[in-house]
C-alpha positions in Angstrom: 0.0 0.0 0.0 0.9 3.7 -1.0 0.8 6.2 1.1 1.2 9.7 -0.7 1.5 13.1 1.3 2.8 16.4 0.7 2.2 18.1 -2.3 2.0 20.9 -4.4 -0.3 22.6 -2.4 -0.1 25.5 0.5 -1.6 22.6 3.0 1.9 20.5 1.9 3.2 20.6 5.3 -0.4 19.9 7.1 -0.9 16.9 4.6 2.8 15.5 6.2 1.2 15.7 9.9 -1.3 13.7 8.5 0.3 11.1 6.9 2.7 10.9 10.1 0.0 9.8 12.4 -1.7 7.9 9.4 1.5 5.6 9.2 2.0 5.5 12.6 -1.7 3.7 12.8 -0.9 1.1 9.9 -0.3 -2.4 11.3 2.7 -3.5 9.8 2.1 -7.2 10.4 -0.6 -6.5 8.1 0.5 -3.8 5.8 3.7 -3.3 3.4 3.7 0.4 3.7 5.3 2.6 1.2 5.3 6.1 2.0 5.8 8.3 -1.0 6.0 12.2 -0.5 5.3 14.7 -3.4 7.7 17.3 -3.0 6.5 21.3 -3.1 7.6 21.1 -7.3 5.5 18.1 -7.6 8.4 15.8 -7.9 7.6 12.2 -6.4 9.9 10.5 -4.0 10.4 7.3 -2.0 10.2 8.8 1.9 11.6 7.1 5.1 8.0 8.2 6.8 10.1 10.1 9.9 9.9 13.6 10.9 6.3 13.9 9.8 5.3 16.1 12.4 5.3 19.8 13.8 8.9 20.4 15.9 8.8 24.1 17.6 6.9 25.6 15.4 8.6 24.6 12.6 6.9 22.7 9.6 7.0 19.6 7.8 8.5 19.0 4.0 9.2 16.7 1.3 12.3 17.3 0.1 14.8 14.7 -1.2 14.4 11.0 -1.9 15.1 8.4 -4.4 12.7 9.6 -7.4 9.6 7.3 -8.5 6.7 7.8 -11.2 3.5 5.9 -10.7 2.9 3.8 -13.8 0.3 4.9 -16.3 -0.8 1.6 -17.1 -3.0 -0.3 -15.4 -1.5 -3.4 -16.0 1.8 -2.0 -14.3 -0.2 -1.2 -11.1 2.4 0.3 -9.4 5.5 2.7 -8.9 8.5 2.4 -11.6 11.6 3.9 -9.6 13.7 6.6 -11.7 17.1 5.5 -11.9 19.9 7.9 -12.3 20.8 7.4 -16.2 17.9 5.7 -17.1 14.1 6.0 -17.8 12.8 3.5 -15.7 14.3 1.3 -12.8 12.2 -1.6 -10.7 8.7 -1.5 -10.5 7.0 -1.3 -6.7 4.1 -2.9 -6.9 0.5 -1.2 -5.2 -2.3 -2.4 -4.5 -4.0 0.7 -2.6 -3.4 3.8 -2.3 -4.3 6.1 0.5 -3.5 9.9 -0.7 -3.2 11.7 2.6 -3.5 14.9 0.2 -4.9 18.3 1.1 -5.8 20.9 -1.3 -4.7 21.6 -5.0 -3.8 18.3 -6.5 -4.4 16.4 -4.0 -8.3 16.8 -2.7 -10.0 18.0 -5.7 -9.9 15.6 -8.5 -6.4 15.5 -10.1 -4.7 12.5 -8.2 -8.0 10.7 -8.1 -8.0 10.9 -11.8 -4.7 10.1 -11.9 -4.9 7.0 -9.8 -8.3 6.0 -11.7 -6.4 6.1 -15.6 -3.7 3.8 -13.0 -6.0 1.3 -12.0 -5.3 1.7 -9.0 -7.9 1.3 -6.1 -7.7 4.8 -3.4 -9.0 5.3 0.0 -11.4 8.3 -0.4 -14.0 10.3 -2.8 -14.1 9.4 -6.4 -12.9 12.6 -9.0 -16.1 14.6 -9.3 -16.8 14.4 -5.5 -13.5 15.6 -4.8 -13.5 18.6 -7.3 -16.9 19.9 -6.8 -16.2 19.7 -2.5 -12.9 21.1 -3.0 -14.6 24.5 -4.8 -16.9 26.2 -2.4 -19.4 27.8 -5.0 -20.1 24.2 -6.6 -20.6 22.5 -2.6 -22.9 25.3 -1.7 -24.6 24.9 -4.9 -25.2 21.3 -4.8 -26.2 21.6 -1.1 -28.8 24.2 -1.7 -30.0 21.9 -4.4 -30.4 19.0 -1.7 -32.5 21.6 0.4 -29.1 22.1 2.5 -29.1 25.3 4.2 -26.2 27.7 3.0 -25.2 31.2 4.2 -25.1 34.3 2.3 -22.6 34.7 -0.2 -20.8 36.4 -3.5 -19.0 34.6 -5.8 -16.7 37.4 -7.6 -17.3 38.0 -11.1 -17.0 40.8 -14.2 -19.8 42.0 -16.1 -19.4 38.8 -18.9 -19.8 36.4 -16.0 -16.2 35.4 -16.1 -14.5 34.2 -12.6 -12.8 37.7 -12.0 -11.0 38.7 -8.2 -11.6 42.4 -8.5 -12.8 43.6 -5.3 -14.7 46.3 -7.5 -17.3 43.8 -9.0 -18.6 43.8 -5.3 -21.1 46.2 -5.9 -22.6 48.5 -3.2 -25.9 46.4 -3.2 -24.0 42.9 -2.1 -22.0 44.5 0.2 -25.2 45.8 2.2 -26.7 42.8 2.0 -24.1 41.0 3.5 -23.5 43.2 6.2 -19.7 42.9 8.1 -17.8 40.9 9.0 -17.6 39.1 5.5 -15.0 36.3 5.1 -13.0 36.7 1.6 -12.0 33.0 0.8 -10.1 31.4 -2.1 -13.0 29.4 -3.6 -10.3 25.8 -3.9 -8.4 26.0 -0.6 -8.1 24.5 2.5 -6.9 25.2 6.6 -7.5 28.7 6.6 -5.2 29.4 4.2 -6.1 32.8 2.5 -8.7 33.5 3.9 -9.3 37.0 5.9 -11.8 38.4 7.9 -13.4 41.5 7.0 -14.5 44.1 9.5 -14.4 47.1 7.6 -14.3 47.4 4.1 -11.4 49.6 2.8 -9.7 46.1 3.7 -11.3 44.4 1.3 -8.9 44.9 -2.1 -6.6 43.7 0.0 -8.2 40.6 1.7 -9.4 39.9 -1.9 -5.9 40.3 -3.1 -4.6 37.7 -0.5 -7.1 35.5 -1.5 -6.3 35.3 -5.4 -2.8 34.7 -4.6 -4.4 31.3 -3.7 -6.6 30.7 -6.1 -8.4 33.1 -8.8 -11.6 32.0 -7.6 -12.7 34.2 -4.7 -15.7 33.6 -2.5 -17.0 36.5 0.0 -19.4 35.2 2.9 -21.0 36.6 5.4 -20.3 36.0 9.3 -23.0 33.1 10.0 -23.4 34.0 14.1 -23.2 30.4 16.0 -21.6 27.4 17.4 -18.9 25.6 14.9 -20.0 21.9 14.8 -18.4 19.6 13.2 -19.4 15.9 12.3 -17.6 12.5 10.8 -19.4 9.8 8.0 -17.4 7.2 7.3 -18.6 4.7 4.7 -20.3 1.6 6.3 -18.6 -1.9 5.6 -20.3 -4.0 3.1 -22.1 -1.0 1.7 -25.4 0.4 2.8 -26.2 4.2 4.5 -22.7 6.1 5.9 -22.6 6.5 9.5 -22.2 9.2 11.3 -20.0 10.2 14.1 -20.7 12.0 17.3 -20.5 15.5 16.3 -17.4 17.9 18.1 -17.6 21.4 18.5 -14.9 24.2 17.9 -14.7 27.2 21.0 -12.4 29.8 20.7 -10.3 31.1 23.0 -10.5 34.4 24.4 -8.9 37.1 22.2 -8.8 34.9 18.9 -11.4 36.3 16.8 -11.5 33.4 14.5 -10.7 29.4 13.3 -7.7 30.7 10.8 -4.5 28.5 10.2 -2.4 29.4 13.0 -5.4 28.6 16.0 -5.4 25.6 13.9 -1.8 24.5 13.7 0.2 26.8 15.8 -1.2 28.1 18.4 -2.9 27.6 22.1 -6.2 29.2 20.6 -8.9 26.6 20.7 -11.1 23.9 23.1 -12.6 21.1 21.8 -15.2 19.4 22.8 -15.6 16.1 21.9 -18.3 15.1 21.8 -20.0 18.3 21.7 -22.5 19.6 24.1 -25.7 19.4 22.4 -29.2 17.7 23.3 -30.2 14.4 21.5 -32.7 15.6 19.0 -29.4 18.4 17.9 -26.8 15.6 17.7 -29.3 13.2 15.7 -30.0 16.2 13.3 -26.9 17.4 12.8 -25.6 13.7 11.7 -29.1 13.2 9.7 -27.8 16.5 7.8 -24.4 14.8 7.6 -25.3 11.8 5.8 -27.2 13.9 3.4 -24.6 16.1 2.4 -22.0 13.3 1.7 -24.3 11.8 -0.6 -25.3 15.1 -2.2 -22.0 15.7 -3.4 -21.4 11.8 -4.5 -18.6 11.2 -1.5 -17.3 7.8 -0.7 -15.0 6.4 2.1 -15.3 9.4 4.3 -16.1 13.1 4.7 -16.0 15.8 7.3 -18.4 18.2 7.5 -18.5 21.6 8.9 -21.8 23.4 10.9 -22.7 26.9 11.5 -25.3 26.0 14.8 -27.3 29.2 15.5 -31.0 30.1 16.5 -33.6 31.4 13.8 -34.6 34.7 14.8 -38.3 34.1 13.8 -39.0 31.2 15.0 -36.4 30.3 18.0 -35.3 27.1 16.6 -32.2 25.7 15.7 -30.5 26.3 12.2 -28.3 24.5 10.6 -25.6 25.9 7.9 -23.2 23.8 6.1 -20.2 25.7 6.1 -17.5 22.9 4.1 -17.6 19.4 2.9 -13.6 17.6 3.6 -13.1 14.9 1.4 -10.0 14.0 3.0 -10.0 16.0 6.8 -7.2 16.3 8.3 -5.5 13.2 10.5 -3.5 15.1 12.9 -3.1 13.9 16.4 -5.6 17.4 16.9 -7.7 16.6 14.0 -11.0 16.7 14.8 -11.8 13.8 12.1 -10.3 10.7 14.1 -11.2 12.6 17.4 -14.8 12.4 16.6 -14.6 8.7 15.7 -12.9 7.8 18.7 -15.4 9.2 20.6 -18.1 7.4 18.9 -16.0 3.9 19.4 -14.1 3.6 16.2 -10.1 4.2 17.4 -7.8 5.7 15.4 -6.3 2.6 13.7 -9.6 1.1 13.4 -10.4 3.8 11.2 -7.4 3.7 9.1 -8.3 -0.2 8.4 -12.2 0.4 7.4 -10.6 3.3 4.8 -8.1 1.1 3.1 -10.4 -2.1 3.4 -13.4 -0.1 1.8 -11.1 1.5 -1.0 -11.5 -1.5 -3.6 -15.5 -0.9 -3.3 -15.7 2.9 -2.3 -13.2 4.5 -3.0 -12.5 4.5 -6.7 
């Protein structure tokens, strides 16, 4: 089995946390385990699986290794190592891979493809799944479509319709009907990354600016008031409706006005609470509305997926907004993912088995 991390991606380093605590799970007496790192250029290497983790503040990277090239052909099924002078050494054979990827060319279609033209069976969501979660406007849009509750948003455009990051095509209409803060977001991102929140806006050109440096697909969205809740499916062995976890909620910190990368990664900033604190008619709908978002957006294997909890104004009851769908979450030892599964009875290398044994038939 394959494991592939890093990547060309800004969550490189994030996806080499995961894969750390993802290989330290894998049961070698049942598992030949190679760990293959995709170094920031995109070059792909044979790893030794150490230093996979944060150290001080400082981050992970792939960075040398003996070179490899997955085979194209099915009927290779497998990794051909590059050998110095020639075009193609011995073959590793796969026969799974689990791509511990986050972001750009990892979590929105590309490798899946890549490892579907392979033959090759993958732990996780097949290629549309992972493209259309991976871009905000196409999850909220399929969502709404499933009678998913979204919040308010803009997705920037010019006058012909075209995906356009100019802060000017915000006209003075949209801003007032979202109101501050706003949170400008690359549209195919991940962990916070480029994302700003907006509390006035002479910084928006900016926040804007920030976020196209991302990806040229900007998202604005307005501050949804509320708990953060957050809840696990995992596909069910031998098929059949995904289960869902017990959900966890997110509480910040005094002083940290919001969930960006460094309260995430790098900083003291956050509780947990795991499971969260919610009565059992919330915790049954927020995994009802689980379920149903996975399969609105065609997932398989596993998802996570991310709640706004807040109280309609009208009426006094609860509401529900979807804020992300994860095709691949994040497997940190603070990962909320695995945390939420352990709660519910499923430990952490329990769930690494049920992935891998449920790629062959879920995942791809």
């Amino acid at each position: 089995m394959a494991v592939v991390f890093g990547g060309r991606s800004a969550e490189h380093a994030i996806s080499c946390v995961s894969a750390g605590s993802v290989l330290a799970a894998l049961d070698p007496e049942r598992y030949e385990v190679v760990p293959v790192g995709i170094a920031r250029d995109g070059r792909w290497v044979l790893h030794d699986g150490a230093a996979l983790a944060i150290e001080g503040g400082t981050l992970p990277e792939v960075t040398g290794g003996t070179a490899v090239s997955l085979v194209g052909d099915p009927a290779g099924r497998g990794l051909a190592v590059l050998e110095p002078g020639q075009a193609i050494g011995r073959l590793t054979e796969v026969d799974v891979v689990f791509p511990v990827l986050h972001g750009a060319y990892g979590e929105d279609g590309t490798i899946q493809g890549l490892l579907e033209m392979s033959g090759l069976p993958y732990v996780g969501s097949g290629v549309f799944a992972s493209a259309a979660s991976m871009d905000k406007e196409f999850t909220k849009k399929l969502l709404s479509a499933a009678g998913i509750p979204q919040g308010d948003h803009v997705v920037l455009r010019d006058a012909r319709g075209a995906i356009c990051p100019d802060p000017d095509v915000l006209d003075e209409a949209a801003r007032e009907r979202l109101g501050l803060p706003v949170f400008v977001k690359p549209s195919r991102a991940g962990s916070s990354i480029g994302i700003t929140r907006v509390t006035d806006w002479a910084q928006f050109p900016a926040a804007v600016a920030t976020a196209a440096a991302v990806d040229r697909k900007v998202v604005v969205e307005a501050a949804v008031p509320g708990r953060e809740i957050e809840c696990g499916v995992l596909a069910r062995p031998g098929g059949g409706q995904p289960e869902a976890s017990l959900p966890a909620e997110i509480r910040l910190r005094p002083g940290t006005e919001w969930y960006d990368f460094d309260a995430k990664y790098l900083e003291d900033a956050v509780e947990f609470d795991v499971p969260a604190d919610l009565t059992a008619s919330q915790t049954a709908a927020v995994q009802e509305i689980s379920r149903r978002a996975y399969l609105a957006m065609d997932c398989r294997g596993l998802a996570r997926v991310d709640f706004f909890l807040s109280t309609d104004p009208a009426t006094g009851a609860d509401r529900w907004v979807v804020n992300e769908v994860n095709t691949m979450p994040g497997f940190t030892p603070i990962s909320m993912f695995p945390r939420m599964w352990a709660a519910t009875g499923v430990s952490y290398p329990e769930l690494v088995d049920r992935l891998v044994s449920s790629a062959g038939l879920d995942g791809g």
